[in-house]
C-alpha positions as CSV (number, residue, x, y, z in Angstrom):
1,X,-56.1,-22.6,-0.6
2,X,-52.3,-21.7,-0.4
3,X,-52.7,-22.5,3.7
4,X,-54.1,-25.8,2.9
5,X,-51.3,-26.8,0.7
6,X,-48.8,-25.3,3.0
7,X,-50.0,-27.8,5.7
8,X,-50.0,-30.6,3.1
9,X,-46.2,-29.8,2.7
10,X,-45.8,-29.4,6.7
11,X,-47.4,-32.2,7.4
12,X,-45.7,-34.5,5.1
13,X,-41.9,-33.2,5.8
14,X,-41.2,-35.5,9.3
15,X,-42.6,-38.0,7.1
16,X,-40.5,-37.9,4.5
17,X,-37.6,-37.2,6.8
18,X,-38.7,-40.6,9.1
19,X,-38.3,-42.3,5.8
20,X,-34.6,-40.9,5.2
21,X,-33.8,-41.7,9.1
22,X,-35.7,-45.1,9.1
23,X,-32.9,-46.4,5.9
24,X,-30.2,-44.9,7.8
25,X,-31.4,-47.0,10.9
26,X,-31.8,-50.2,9.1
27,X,-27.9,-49.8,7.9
28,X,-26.6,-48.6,11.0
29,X,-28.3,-50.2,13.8
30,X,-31.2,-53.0,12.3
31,X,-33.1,-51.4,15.4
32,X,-37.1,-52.2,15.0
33,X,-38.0,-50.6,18.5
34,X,-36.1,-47.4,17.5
35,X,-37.9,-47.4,14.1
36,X,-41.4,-47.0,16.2
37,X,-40.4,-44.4,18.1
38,X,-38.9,-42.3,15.6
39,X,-42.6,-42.9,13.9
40,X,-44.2,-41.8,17.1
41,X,-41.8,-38.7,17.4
42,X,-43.0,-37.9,13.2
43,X,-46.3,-38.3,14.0
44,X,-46.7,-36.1,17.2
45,X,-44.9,-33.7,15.5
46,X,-47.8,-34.0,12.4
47,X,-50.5,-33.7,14.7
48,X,-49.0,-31.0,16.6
49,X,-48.9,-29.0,13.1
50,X,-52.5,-30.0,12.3
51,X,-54.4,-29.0,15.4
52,X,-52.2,-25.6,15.8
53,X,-54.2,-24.7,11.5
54,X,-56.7,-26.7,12.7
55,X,-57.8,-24.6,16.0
56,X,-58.1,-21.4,13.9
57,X,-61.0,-23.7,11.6
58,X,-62.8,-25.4,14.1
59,X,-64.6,-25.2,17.5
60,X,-63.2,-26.1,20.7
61,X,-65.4,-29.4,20.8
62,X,-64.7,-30.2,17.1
63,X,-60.9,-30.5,17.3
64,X,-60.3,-34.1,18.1
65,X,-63.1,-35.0,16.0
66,X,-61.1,-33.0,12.7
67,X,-58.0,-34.4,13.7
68,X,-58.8,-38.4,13.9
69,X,-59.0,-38.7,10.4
70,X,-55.1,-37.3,10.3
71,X,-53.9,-39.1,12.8
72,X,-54.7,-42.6,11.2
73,X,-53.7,-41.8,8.3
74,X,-50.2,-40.6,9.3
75,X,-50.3,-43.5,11.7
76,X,-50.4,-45.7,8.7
77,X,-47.7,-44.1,6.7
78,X,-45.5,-43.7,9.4
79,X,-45.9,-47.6,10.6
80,X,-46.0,-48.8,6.6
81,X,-42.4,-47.0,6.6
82,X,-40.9,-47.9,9.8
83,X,-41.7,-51.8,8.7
84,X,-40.8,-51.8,5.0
């Protein structure tokens, strides 16, 4: 349970952080193009985190099939914020 939570936390933190660099962007620069690939940087790094607890879960052939699910949803958080 504490590992699951622990990934929760993990997983979340570039979000949160795209969030703090995404309002800083938008005062600095107004740079939409640099917005998305600051969201494709958080969320590499997300998935990266999720399949290294992930591998230790499920088989070999599993693993993309576990991680899907994660990678839309961070997909979706990270494009809601880097457009709000």
């Amino acid at each position: 349970m504490l590992q699951s939570v622990s990934l929760i936390i993990y997983c979340t933190a570039p979000v949160l952080v795209l969030s703090f660099v995404v309002f800083l962007v938008r005062l600095l620069y107004h740079s939409f193009v640099l917005n998305i690939v600051l969201s494709l940087v958080a969320v590499a790094f997300t998935l990266r985190g999720a399949n290294f607890y992930f591998r230790s879960l499920v088989g070999e052939d599993k693993k993309y099939l576990v991680l899907y699910p994660i990678l839309l949803f961070y997909v979706f958080l990270a494009t809601y914020i880097s457009m709000a």
